[in-house]
C-alpha positions as CSV (number, residue, x, y, z in Angstrom):
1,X,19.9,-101.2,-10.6
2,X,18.3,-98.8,-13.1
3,X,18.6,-98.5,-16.6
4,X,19.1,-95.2,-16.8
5,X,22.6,-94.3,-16.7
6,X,22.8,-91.2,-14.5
7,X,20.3,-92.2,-11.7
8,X,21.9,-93.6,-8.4
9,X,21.0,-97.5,-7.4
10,X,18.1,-96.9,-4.8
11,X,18.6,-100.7,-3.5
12,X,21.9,-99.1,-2.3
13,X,21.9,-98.1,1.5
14,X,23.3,-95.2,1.7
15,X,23.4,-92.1,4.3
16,X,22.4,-90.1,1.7
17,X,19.5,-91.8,0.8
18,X,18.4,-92.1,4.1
19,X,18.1,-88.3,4.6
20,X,21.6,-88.0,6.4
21,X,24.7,-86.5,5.3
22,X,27.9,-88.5,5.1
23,X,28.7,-86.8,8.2
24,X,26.2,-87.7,9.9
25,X,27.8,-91.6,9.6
26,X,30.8,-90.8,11.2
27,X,29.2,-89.5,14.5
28,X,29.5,-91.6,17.9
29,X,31.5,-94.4,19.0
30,X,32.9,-96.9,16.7
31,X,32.5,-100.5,17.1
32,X,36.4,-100.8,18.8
33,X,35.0,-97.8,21.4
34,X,32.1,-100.1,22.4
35,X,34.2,-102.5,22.9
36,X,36.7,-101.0,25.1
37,X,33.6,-99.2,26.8
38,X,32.1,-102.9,27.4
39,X,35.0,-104.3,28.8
40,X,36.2,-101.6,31.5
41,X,32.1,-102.3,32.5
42,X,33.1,-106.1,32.7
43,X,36.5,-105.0,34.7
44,X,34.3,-103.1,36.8
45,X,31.7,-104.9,37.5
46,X,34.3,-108.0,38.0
47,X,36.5,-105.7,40.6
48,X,33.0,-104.7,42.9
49,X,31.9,-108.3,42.9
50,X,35.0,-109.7,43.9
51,X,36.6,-107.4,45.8
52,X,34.5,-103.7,47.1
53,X,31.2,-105.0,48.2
54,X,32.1,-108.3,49.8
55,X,35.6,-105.7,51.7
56,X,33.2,-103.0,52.4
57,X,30.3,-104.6,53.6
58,X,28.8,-106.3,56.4
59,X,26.9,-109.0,57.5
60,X,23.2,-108.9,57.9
61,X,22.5,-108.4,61.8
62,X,19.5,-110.4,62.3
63,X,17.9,-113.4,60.7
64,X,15.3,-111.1,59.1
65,X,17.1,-107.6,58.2
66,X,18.8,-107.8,54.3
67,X,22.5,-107.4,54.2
68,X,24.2,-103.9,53.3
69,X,25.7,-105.7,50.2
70,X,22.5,-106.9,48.8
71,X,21.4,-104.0,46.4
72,X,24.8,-103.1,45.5
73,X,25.1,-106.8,44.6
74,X,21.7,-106.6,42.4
75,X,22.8,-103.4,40.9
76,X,26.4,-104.7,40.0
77,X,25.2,-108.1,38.9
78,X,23.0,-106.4,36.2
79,X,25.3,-104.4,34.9
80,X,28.2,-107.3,34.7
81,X,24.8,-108.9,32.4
82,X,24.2,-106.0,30.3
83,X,28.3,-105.6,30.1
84,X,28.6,-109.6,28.7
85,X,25.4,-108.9,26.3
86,X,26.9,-105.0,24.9
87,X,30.8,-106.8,24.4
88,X,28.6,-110.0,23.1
89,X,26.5,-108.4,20.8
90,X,29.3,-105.8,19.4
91,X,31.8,-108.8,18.7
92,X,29.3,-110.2,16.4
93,X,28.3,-107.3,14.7
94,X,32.3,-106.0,14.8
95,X,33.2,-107.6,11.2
96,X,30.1,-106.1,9.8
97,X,31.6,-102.9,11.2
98,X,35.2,-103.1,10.5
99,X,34.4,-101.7,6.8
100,X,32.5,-98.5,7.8
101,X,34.9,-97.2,10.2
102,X,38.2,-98.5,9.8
103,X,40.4,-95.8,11.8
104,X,38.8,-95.4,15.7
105,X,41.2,-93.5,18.1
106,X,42.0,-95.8,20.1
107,X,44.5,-93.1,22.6
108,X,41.5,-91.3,22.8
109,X,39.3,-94.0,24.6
110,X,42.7,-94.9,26.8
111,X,42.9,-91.5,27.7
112,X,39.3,-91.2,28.7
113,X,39.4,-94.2,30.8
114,X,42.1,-93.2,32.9
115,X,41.0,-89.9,32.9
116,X,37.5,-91.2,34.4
117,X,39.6,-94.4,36.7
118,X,41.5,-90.9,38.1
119,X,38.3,-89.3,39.1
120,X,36.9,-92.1,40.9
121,X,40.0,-92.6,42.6
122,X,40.2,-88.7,43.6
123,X,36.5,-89.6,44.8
124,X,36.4,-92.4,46.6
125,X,39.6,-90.8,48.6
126,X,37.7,-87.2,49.2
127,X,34.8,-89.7,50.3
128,X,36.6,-90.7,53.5
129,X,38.9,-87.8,54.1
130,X,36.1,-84.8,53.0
131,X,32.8,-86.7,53.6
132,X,29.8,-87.0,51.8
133,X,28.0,-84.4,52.3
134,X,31.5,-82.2,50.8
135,X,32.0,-84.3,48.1
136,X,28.8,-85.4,46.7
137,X,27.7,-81.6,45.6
138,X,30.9,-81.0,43.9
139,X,30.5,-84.0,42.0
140,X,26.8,-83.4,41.0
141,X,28.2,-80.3,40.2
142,X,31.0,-81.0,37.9
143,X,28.5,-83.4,36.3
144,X,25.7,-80.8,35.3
145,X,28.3,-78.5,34.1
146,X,29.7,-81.2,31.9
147,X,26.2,-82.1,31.5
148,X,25.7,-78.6,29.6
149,X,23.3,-77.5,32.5
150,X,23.8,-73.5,32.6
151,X,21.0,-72.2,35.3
152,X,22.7,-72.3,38.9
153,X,19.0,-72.4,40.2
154,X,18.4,-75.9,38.8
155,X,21.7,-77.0,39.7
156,X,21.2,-75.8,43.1
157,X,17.7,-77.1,43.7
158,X,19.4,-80.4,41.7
159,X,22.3,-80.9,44.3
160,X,20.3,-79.8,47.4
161,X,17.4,-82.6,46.6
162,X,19.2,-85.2,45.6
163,X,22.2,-84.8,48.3
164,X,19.2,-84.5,51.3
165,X,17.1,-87.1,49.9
166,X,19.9,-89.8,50.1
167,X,21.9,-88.7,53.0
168,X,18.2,-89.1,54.8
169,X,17.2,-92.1,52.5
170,X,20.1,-93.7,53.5
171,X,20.0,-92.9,57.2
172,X,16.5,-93.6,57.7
173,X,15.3,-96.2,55.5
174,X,18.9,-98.5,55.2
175,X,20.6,-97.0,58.9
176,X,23.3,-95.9,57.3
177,X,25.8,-93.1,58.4
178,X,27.4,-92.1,55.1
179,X,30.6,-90.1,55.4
């Protein structure tokens, strides 16, 4: 406190003080956002364990080759971690939280999660009825537009690169065919 009566308290946190606008607060997800966010990663991750890798992958064929599912099973396995440790960490941090922003949309985060569960769905069938090599360009596509990439030489020389390098990759280093 200062004894002056017209000068703000500069003990006081505020986004003023800081050099931000009160706007600038209100900008991102809100602590129920993470939240949901976290646990559709825990859903996820939960769903790939138990049920995609271990239904869409084989056995190893030999004694010393690695097993199709084992770096899908490392990558999912860290995120299911990370998932816990975000939900984790937000849910003690949420009552701390609960006063800054106390009205988060939550139709807007339900919408966005089934408008993303759609698009995978829409993938994973144009996977097997279009192929990879179809449906990976449109997707790298749709995500550098959304992305807020504009030059159609970098997304070109983007999709070409990354679609040969792991439809080779895959073929030559793992010996497998992708769609």
């Amino acid at each position: 406190m200062t004894d002056r009566p017209n000068e703000p308290d500069t003990d006081a946190a505020s986004p003023a003080l800081e050099g931000k606008s009160p706007a600038d607060s209100s900008a991102g997800p809100g602590p129920r956002q993470e939240l949901a966010a976290g646990a559709v990663l825990i859903a996820a991750s939960l769903f790939a364990l138990l049920w995609l890798i271990p239904n869409h992958t084989g056995e190893a064929a030999g004694d010393l080759e690695v097993a199709p599912g084992f770096f899908p099973q490392i990558a999912v396995w860290s995120l299911l971690v990370l998932s816990v440790l975000f939900v984790g960490h937000r849910l003690i941090r949420f009552p701390k939280l609960r006063g800054i922003r106390p009205a988060t949309g939550g139709v807007a985060v339900l919408a966005e999660i089934a408008i993303l569960a759609s698009a995978s769905l829409l993938v994973a069938w144009a996977l097997g009825a279009a192929g990879y090599l179809v449906v990976a360009p449109a997707v790298m596509a749709a995500g550098l537009l959304a992305g807020g990439e504009r030059r159609w030489w970098t997304i070109g020389l983007v999709i070409a690169g990354v679609t040969a390098a792991t439809w080779f990759g895959a073929d030559l280093l793992f010996g497998v065919q992708l769609p």
